[in-house]
C-alpha positions in Angstrom: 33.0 -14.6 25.4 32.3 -11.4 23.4 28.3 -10.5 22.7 27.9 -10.2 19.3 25.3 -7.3 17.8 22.4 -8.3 15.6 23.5 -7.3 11.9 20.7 -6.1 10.0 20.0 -6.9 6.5 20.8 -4.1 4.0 17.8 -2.1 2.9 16.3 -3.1 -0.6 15.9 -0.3 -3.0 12.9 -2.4 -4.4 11.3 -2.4 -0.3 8.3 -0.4 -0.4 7.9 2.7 1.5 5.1 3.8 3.6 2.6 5.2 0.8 1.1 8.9 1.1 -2.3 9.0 3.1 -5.3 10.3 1.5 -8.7 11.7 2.8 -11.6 10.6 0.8 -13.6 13.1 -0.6 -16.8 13.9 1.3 -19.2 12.3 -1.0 -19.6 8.8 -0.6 -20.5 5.9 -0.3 -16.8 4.6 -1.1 -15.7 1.1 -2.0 -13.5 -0.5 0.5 -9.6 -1.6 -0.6 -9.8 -5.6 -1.1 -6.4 -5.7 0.4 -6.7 -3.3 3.7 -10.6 -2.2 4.0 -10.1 1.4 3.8 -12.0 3.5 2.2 -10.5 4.2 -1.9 -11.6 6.9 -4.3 -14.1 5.2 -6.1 -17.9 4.6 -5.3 -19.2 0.9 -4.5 -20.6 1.0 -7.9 -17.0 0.7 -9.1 -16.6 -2.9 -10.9 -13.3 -4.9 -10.2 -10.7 -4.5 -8.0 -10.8 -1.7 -5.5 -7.0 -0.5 -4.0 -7.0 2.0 -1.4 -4.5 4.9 -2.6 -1.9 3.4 0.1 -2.3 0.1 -1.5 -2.2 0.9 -4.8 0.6 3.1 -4.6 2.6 -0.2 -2.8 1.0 -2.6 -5.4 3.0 -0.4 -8.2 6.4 -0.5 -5.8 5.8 -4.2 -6.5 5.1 -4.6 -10.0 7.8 -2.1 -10.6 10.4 -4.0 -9.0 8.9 -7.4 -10.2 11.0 -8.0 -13.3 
């Protein structure tokens, strides 16, 4: 009997990457990302949807490679 080694699938050029981290600026308060909870760049005043610069960098991996 010969062990076999786990293949692993090949990368995806569409597989999103970590996305660069970003500190807030100091003034605040901040809306939190509706998909993670950090903090984004925009005040809790900000109507609709809030992304997080992580997530909204990933969002437009996705939408990008969506079609």
């Amino acid at each position: 009997m010969t062990e076999s080694t786990p293949v692993s699938a090949p990368a995806s050029y569409c597989a999103p990457e970590p996305g660069p981290q970003h500190e807030p600026a100091a003034e605040g308060p901040f809306a939190a990302c509706v998909l993670c909870q950090e903090p984004t760049e925009y005040p809790e005043s900000a109507k609709g949807i809030t992304l997080c610069p992580v997530c909204e960098w990933q969002e437009a991996q996705r939408t990008a490679c969506s079609g």
